[in-house]
N, C-alpha and C positions, 0 to 999 in steps of 0.2 A: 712618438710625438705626443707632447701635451698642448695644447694652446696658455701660454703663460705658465710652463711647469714652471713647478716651486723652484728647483736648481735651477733652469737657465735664469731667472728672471734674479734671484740671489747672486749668481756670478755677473749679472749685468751690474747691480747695483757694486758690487764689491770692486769690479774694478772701477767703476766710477770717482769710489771712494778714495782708492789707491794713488785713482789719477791726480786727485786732489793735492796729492803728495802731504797727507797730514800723517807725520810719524807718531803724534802726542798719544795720550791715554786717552784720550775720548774717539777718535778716531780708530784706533785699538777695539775701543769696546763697542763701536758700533758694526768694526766687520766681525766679531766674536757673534754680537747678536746676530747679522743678516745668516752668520753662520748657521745657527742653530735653528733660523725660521723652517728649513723644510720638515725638521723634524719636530717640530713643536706646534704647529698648527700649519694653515693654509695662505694665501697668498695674501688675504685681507688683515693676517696677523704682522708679517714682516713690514707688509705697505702704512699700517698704522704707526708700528713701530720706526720706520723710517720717515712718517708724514708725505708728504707727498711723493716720495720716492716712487711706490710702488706704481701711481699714476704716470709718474716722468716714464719710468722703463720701461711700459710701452710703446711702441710710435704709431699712435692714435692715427687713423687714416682721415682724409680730409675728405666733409660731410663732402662736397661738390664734385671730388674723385668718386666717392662710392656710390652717390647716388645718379652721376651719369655712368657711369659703368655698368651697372646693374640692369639702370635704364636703355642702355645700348643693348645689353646682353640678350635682354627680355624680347627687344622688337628685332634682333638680329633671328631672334630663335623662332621668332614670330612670323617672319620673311620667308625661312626655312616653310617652317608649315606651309603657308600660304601657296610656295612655287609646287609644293608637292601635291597640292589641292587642285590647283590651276593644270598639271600636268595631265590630263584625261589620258591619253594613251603615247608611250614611250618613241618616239621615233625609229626607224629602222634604218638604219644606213646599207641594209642588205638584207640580202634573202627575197625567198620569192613573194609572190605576189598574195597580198591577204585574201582567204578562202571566203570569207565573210566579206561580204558588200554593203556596207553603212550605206551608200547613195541608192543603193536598189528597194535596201528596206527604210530608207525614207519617200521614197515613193510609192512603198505599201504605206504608211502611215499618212500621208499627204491624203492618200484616196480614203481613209478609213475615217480620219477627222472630216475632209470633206461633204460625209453623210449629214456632220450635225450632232445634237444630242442624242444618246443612244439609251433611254429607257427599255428595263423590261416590260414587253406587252407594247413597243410602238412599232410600229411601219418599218421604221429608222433601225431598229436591233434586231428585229425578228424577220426581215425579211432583207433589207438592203445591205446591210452589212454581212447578213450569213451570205447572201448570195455573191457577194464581195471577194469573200474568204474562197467560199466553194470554186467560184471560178479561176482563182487564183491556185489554186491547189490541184485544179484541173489542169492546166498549164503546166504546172511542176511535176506532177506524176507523167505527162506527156515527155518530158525530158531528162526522166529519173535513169540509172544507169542498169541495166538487166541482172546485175545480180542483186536488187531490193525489192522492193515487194513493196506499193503501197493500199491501203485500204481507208476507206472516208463513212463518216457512220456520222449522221447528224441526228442526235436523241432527243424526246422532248418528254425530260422523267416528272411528275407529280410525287411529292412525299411531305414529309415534315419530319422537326425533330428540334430539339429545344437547347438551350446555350443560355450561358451563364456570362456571356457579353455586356456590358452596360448594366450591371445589375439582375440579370434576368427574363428573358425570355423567348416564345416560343415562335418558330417559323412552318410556313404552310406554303408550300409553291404549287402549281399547275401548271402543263406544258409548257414551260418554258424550254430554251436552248442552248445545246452545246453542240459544236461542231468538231469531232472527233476524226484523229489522225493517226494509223497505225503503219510505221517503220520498220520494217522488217525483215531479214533476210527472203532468199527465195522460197527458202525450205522452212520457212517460221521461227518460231521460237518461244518459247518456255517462260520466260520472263523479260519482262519488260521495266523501263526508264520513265517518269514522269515526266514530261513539262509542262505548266499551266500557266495561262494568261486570260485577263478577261477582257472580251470585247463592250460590254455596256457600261455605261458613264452615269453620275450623276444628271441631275435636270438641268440643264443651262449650259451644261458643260462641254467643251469636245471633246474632254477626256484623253489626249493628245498622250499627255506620261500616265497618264493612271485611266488607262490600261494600253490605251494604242499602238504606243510604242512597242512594249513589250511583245504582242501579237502581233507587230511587225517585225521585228527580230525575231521572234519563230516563224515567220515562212522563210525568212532567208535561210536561217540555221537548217529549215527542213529540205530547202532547195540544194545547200551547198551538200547533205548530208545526203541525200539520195543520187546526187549525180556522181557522187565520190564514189571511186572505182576501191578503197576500202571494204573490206566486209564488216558489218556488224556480226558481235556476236548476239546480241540480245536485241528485244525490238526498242523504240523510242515514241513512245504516245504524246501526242501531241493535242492537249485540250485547249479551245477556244471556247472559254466558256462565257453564257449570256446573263447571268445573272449575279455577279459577285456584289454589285453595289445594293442588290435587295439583300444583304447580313448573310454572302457565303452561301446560297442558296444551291447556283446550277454546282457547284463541286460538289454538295453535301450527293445531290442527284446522280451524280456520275459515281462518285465513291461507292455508291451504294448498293446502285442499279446495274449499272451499264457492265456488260460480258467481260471485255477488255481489262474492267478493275481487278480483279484476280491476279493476274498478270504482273501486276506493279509491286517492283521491290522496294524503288526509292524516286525520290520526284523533287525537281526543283522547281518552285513558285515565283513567279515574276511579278511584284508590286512597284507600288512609288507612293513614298509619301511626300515628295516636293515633285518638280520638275527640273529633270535631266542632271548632271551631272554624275556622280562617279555613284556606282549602281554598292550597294552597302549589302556585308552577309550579315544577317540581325538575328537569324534564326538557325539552327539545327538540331538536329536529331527530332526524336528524343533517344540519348544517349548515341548510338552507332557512331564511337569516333572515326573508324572508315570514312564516312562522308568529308569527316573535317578535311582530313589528310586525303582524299582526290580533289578537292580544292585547293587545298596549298600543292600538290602536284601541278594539278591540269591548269586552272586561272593562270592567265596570262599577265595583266593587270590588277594584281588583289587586293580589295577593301574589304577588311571583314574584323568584326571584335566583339567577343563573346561577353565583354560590357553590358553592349549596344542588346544582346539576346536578354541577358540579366534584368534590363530595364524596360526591355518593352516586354518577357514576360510578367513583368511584377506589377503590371496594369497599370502603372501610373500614365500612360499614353494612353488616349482614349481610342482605341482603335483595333483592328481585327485583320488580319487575312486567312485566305483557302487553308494557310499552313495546319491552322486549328483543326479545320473539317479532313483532311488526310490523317495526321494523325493522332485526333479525338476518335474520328469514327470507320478509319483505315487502319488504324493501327500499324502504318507507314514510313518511315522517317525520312526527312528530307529539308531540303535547304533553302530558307529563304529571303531574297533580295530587295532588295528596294532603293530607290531613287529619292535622294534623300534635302538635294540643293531647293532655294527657291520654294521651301514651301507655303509663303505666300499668297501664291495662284494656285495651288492645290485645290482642287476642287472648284473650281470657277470658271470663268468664261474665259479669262487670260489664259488656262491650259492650253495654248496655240500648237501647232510642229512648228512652227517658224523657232517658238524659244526652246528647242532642244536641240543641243550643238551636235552635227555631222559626228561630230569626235569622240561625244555620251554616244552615240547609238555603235559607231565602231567598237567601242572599249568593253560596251556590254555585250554584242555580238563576239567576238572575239574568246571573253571568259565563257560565257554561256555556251559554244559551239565546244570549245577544248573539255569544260565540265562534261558536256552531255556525251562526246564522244570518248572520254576516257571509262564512265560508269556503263554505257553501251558496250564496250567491250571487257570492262573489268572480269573476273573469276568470281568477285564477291558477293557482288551484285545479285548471284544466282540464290546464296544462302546468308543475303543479311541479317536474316535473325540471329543465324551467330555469332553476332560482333554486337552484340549490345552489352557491354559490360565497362557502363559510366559515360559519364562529360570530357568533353574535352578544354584544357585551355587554348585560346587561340586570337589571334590580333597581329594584325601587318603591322609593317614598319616603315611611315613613310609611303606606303603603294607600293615598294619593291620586292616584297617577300611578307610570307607569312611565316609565323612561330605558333607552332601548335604542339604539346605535348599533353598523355593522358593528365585530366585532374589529380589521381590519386597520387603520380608522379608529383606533379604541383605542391599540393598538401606535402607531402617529403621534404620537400626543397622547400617551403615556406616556413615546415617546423625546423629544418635546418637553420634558417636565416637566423630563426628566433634564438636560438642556441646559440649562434655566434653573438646575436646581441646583446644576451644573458650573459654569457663569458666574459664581454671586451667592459660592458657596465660592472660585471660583481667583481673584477679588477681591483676595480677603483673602491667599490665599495666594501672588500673583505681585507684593504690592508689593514694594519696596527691603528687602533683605533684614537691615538691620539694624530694618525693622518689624514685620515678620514671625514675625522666628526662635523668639521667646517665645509667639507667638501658634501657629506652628505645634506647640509642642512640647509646649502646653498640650491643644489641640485633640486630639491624638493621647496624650496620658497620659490626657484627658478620655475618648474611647473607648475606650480599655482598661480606666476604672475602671467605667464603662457594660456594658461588658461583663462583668466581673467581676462587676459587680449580684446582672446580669442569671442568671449562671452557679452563684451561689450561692443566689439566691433560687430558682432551680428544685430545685438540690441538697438545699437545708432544707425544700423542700416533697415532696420524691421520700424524704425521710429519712423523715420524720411519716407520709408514706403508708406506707411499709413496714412501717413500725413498730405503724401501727394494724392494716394484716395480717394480721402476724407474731401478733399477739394475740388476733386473732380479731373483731375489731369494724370488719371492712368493710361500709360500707353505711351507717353513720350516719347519712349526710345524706340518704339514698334518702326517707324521709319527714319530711325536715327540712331542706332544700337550705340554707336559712342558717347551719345547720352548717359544711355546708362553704366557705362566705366566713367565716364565724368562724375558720373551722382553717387550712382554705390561703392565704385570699385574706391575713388578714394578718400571717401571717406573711411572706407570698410581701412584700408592702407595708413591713414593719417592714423586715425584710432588706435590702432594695434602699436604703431610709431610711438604716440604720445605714452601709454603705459610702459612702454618699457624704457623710456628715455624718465620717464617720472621714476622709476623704479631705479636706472642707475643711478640719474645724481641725488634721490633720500636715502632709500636702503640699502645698494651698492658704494657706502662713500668710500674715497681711498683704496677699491680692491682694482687689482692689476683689468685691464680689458683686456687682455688677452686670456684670463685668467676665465674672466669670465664669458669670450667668446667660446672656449670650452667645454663649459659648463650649457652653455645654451644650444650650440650642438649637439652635444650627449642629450639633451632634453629632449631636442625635436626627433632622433633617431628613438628615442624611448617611444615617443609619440605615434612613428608612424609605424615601430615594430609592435605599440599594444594594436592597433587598427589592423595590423596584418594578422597578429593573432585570431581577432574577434571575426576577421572576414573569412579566415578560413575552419575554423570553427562551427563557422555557419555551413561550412560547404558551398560557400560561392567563389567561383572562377576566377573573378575581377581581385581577388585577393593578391593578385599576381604584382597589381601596380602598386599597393602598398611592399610588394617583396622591392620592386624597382628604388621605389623612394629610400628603403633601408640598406641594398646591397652598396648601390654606386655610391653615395654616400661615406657609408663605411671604409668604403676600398680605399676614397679617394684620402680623408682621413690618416690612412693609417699610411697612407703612399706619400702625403707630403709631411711627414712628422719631420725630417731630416729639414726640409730647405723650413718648414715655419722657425725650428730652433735657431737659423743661419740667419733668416732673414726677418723674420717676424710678419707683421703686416703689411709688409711692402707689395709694389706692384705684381712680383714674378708670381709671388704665394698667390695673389689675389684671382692671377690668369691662371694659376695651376688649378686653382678652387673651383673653378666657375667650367674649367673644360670638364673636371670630375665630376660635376652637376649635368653636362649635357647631356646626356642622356633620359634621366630621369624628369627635368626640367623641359625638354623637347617632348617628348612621346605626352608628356601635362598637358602642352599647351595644343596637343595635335588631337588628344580627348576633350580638352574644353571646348575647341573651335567645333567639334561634331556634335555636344552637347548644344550649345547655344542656335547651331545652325538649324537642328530639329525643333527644339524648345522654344525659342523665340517665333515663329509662325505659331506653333499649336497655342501659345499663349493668347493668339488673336482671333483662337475660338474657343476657348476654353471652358465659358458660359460666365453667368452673370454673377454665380457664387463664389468666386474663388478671385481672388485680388492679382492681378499679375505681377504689378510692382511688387506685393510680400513677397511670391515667388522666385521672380527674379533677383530680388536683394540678397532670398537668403545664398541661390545659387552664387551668385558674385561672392557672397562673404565667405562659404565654405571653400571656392578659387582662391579667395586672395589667402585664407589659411592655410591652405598647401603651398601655394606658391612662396610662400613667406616663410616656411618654416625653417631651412635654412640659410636664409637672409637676417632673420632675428640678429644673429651674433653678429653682424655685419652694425648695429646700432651700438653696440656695446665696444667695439673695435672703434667707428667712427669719433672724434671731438666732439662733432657737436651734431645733433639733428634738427634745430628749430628753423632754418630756412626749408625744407625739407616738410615739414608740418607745417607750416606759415603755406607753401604753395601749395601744398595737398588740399589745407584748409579752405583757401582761396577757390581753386577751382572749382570745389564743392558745392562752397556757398553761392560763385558765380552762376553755377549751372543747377540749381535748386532756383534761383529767383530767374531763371530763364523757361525754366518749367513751368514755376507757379503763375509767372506771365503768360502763358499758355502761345510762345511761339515755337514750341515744337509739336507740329500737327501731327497727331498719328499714321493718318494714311496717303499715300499717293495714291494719284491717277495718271501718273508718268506713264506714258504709254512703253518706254524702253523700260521701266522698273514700278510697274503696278503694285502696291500694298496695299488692298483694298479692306472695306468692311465689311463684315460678313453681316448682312443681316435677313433671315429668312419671311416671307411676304405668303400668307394666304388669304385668298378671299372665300370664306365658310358663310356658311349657314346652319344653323344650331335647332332641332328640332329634342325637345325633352319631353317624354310621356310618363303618368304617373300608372301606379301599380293596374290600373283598372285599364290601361292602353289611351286612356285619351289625352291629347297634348297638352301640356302642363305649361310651356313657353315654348318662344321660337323667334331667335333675331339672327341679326347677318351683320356681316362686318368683317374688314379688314385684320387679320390677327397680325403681328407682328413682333418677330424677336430678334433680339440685337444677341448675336452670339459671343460678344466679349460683354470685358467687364463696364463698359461706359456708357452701355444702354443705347440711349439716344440722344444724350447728349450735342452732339453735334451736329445732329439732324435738327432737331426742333428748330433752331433760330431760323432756317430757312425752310420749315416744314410747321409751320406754328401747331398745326392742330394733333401735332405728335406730342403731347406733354404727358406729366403725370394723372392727367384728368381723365384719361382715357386709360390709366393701366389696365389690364385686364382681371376682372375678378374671379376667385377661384369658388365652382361652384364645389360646395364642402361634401354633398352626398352623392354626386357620379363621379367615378371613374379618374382618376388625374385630372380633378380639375374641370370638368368638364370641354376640354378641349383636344383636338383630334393631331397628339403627338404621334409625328412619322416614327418614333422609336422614344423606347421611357426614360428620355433623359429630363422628364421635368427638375429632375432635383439639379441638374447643372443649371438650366437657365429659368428662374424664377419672374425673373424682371422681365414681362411684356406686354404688351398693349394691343387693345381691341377697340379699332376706328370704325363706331358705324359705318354702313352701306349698304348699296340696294340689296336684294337675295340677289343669290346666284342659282340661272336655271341648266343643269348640264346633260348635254344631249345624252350620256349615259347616266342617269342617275341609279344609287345604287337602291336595291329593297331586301329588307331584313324581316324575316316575319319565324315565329314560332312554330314550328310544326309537328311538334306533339308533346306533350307533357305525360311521363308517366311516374307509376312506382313499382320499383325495384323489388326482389325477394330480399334485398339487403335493408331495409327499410328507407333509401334515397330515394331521390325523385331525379328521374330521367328528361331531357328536357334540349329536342332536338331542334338545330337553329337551318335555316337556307340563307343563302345570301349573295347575289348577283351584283354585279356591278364594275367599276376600270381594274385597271390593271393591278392597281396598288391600293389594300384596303387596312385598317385595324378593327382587331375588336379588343374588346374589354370588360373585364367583369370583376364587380368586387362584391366583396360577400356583406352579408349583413351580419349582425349579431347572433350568436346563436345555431350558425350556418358554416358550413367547410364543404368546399370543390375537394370531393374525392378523387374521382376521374373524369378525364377525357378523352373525347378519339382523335386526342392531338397531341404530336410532338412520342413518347412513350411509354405513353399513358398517364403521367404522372406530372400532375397541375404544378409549375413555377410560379414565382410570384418576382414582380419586377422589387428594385431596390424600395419603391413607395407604399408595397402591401398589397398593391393589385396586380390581376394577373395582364398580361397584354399579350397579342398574336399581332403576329404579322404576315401579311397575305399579298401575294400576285400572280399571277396569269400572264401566259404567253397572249397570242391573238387571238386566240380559240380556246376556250376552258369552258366545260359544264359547271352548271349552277354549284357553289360551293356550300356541301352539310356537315353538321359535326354535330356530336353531343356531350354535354356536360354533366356528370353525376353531383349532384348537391345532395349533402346530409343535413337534415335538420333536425332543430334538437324542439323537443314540444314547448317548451317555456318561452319560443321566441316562432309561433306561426306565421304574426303577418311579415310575407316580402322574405324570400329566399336571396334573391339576387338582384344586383343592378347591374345590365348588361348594354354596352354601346358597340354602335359600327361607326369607323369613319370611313370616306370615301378622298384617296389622295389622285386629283389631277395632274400627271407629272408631262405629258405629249398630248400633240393634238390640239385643236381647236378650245377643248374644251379647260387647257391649264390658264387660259386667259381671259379676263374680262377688263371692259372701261378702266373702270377704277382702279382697278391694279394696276392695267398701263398707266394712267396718269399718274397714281404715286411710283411709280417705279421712275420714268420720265424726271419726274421731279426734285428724285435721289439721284439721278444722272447730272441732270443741270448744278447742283448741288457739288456732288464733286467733284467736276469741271470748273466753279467756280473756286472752292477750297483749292484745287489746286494752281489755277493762276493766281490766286493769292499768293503760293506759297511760292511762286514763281519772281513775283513783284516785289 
């Protein structure tokens, strides 16, 4: 099949001619010529030469046909996803009775939230929720079945060690907690299974899906597994650890320290970066595609896509789990999950059990119990180190199965595709060159007007982002996502429309459309087979979808050549075309909907330097150029596209001056669908001393930072004395700023504000003092610090000129430096920790004596009496009242 081959569309015209019934000599010589047109150029030669002919012998599809078709097809496909998303766990029409209890282990999680926030070092983490656990576990092993074994070991390891997280840098724990669970036959066993979950939360937080849930789904998985009259072959550990939200702390502790680690072959990790729904595989190995494949085995309900691995290792998501600490400093492999819907309330006070569906916690119980108990008894299990040999590809379809095969295999079959593509193109382009030459010329003006699209429609959408900015109205679609397909997407859609409708009626005059929907297909298939080149080239996994978008394609292509010569552009072709797209077009719209569903939350804390609208326009425009690409030839088939552009246009501009009117509020306080704003609130007090130790300043105040891109915007009007008057200044010779960052992200959030007020006096305050100053045989100076005080502290040191931190007795001996140039620690403590010492090796160089270092402590109040004062409640109160009010506004 050709789309407008030169023969059929010459035999169209020539019996036309016939019909006419002109016997004369001019009639004669026109079907001589139409004769000769295939072999004397391409379809724009016979169509000039016939005048409008070659236009007629199309049958142009009518713009309102193809653009509601398309548009049915799109949200029909859309539907699809949706029910598949919506589907949390499969119904049963039989079989027995589910081994895993969703409603038992919501009521471990009900009691676990119940406690409250669960900082490291409060009341709340270190004693009422381990003793939570413990007695719960008491219970279970009182009901376990006599051929297992169970054993409970609660650790409280001290250590450090340093990570290249956010930029850089180093961590320092002290008895902190993990509550340890060993599974085991009677008679023991040799190697052992990981599971990990963390019991501590955020500040403010209940922590509900991140982490609760999940360590409520391991005692059930540990209840149903020990009373099972099954044997294991291998043990299954079960970590509840108490320190994940201090940066992966109590796992680095247990990996490290604890007896039981030896043991461990392989470990699944239970995260969440939203709340509840379908639990995501984002992570494996490194390399053991073993693990991939007992997942596509054992999961019962499977969500998983080595994309999703691809993107959150390439750090563009600002974020961390235990997976890192297993295997960075386990050298471990292992799998892991996360809870991905909703994330919103991630992190916040909205993290209830109430909003995590009975159905999320079956679905995850259910894979999580089938995983653990298949690698439990696996043979490989025992000698996973020899199955390390490469990545695997891998990605469900739809929830109902998973496709996994080695990468190397992948790469095969990817440079295969490329070869068919190579073949079915140099076709066209190694015939006799006087058949050719039009067709090559068109093919390559076609890609460059593709390109051009492609290049303007990102531009008009990178404009409109800027511009809502520049204005002040980022965020629009944060509580209204269809905003931003009203704004970006079609514009991004109209754009790409108007170029190539401009492009057929000046530069394409006269050439057949069908001629040239062929031509624009072969384009896009070039397009997406150079992307699958380059991705697999690189050695990435995900090169898989660009094979998708080139195979089914091709197939369908070469499968309706027959009915397109028969029928042309008519309906049947049009449904043959679009069922041959499903696939590739399906599985798009089931990766955009997982992108967006992660991406759009994190954009609402992304910090204050990164514009979200740029981001999200350019993600829509790179969507609507996949989506589109073979659709293009669908404008070149149509009559006409200006109603089509006329409404694209429309809606655009409607919903751009809906924007700039500022009636799409960012955030809800809908109590059934919370969007709230993140903005972080301390009340500090600032002591600075100069080289000689005596106090150089000292004030107090309100610090406050708005963790997206809009500041405070919204606040001011009913918060007046939040303005730019009060930004906070950065003092230029301590430490980031001189302000006591929980972690070194000052480079993400620059924009914030320091509201006088009174000091703060806090019943633990903390004391930093020097306690010895020496010199080294190395010619440094030694220079040992003590430092007492809560649970959660930083330090800080930045060198001066002339000066370099050799060593320390922190982290492995070898000083990091955050992304800012200074180095930063971070420090906590269980309930009980002795005074905290460490020493720093400074070199210095004689041209530069005075002032080695500038060194700070901050003191973070996270629990207890002492994280609250006056003033903070009343502005905090006031941000309440505030968005209660915004949102009966938005109510009214």
């Amino acid at each position: 099949m050709e789309w407008g081959s030169q023969s059929a569309a010459v035999r169209r015209l020539r019996v036309g001619v016939e019909r006419r019934g002109s016997p004369a000599a001019p009639g004669q010589e026109g079907r001589e010529a139409s004769e000769q047109g295939p072999l004397l150029g391409s379809p724009r030669d016979w169509a000039r030469k016939g005048g409008d002919g070659g236009r007629a012998a199309g049958s142009g599809l009518s713009e309102a046909r193809a653009a509601v078709a398309l548009l049915l097809y799109l949200l029909g496909l859309r539907l699809l996803v949706q029910l598949s998303l919506r589907q949390l766990v499969l119904p049963a029409s039989s079989g027995p009775r589910p081994e895993f209890s969703a409603l038992r282990a919501r009521n471990y999680l009900e009691h676990i939230t119940s406690i409250g926030p669960r900082t490291t070092g409060s009341l709340e983490n270190e004693v009422l929720t381990v003793n939570y656990l413990l007695e719960q576990i008491k219970l279970i092993k009182a009901e376990s079945s006599s051929i297992h074994k169970i054993s409970v070991d609660v650790q409280r390891p001290t250590g450090s060690f340093s990570i290249d997280f956010l930029g850089g840098f180093t961590s320092y724990y002290d008895n902190i907690t993990n509550v340890v669970v060993k599974l085991e036959p009677r008679n023991g066993a040799q190697h052992a299974v990981l599971s990990n979950c963390h019991f501590d939360s955020v500040a403010n937080s209940p922590g509900a899906s991140d982490d609760a849930v999940s360590c409520s789904v391991m005692l059930e998985i540990l209840r149903v597994l020990s009373t099972s009259s099954e044997a294991l072959q291998h043990a299954v550990i079960f970590l509840f650890n108490g320190a994940e939200e201090n940066v992966l702390q109590a796992s680095h502790g247990f990996i490290t320290q604890h007896p039981w680690a030896n043991l461990i072959r392989a470990f699944i990790n239970l995260e969440a970066a939203g709340v509840g729904g379908k639990e995501l595989v984002f992570q494996t190995g490194p390399e053991n595609p073993w693990l991939v494949q007992a997942y596509v085995l054992a999961a019962k309900h499977p969500f998983a896509s080595v994309v999703a691995q691809e993107v959150f290792q390439s750090g563009i998501i600002p974020s961390d789990t235990d997976f890192r600490i297993y295997r960075d400093f386990g050298s471990i492999p292992g799998i892991d999950l996360a809870f991905i819907e909703n994330g919103y309330i991630y992190h916040t006070r909205y993290d209830t059990s109430d909003r995590i569906l009975t159905d999320s916690i079956q679905r995850a119980g259910d894979n999580i119990l089938a995983v653990l108990k298949y690698l439990a008894t696996s043979d490989r299990l025992a000698s996973s180190f020899e199955y390390r040999h490469g990545n695997m590809v891998f990605f469900d379809v739809l929830g109902l199965f998973v496709i996994a095969y080695p990468a190397r295999v992948g790469s095969i079959i990817n440079y295969m595709v490329v070869v068919a593509v190579a073949l079915y193109l140099g076709k066209k382009f190694l015939k006799p060159k006087q058949k050719v030459a039009n067709y090559t010329k068109d093919f390559f003006c076609g890609l460059g007007i593709t390109l051009i699209s492609w290049f303007t429609s990102l531009v008009t959408v990178l404009i409109i982002a800027v511009f809502i900015s520049l204005i002040g109205q980022s965020l629009s679609w944060y509580n209204h996502f269809y905003v931003s397909v009203c704004l970006y997407g079609t514009a991004a859609v109209a754009k790409i429309t108007l170029v190539h409708t401009l492009a057929k009626r000046f530069y394409y005059v006269h050439t057949s459309e069908h001629y040239l929907g062929e031509v624009f297909f072969d384009i896009s298939l070039f397009v997406h087979c150079g992307s699958l080149l380059l991705l697999t080239s690189q050695g990435l996994c995900s090169a898989f979808i660009s094979a998708i978008w080139v195979v089914f394609p091709l197939l369908t292509k070469l499968l309706i050549n027959k009915e397109f010569k028969e029928n042309g552009a008519k309906g049947r072709f049009i449904l043959i075309y679009l069922l041959g797209m499903f696939i590739p077009y399906l599985y798009a719209l089931y990766l955009i909907w997982a992108v967006f569903e992660m991406f759009t939350p994190i954009l609402g804390r992304s910090g204050s330097e990164i514009p979200p609208d740029v981001v999200l326009a350019s993600i829509l425009a790179l969507c609507t150029m996949i989506l589109s690409s073979y659709f293009i030839s669908f404008i070149y088939l149509a009559k006409n596209t200006k109603v089509t552009i006329f409404a694209l246009a429309s809606v655009c501009a409607v919903t751009l001056l809906l924007v700039c009117s500022g009636i799409f509020f960012p955030y809800s306080a809908d109590p059934a669908n919370p969007k709230p704003k993140r903005v972080f609130l301390q009340h500090l007090t600032r002591t600075f001393h100069g080289l000689d130790g005596n106090i150089v300043k000292r004030d107090s105040g309100i610090w406050i930072n708005g963790f997206d891109y809009t500041g405070m915007s919204h606040i001011t009007p009913h918060i007046p004395e939040i303005n730019d008057t009060i930004r906070a200044p950065c003092e230029e010779a301590a430490p980031l700023c001189g302000f006591p960052w929980y972690l070194p992200v000052h480079f993400l959030i620059r924009k914030n504000w320091y509201l006088p007020a009174p000091e703060v006096s806090p019943g633990n305050p903390s004391r930093f003092r020097l306690i010895s100053k020496e010199q080294t045989p190395s010619e440094s100076v030694k220079l040992t610090f003590e430092v007492t005080g809560p649970s959660h502290m930083s330090f800080y040191v930045r060198t001066h000129e002339g000066s370099t931190l050799s060593r320390w007795s922190l982290g492995n001996g070898t000083p990091i430096t955050s992304k800012g140039g200074d180095y930063f620690v971070f420090y906590s403590h269980g309930l009980q920790a002795s005074p905290w010492q460490f020493w720093i090796d400074v070199q210095v160089s004689e041209e530069h004596p005075e002032g080695m270092v500038t060194v700070a402590i901050a003191a973070h109040y996270f629990s207890g009496e002492d994280k609250r004062s006056p003033q903070l409640d009343a502005l905090k109160n006031s941000q309440k009242r505030d968005r209660e009010k915004s949102f009966k506004q938005q109510k009214i």
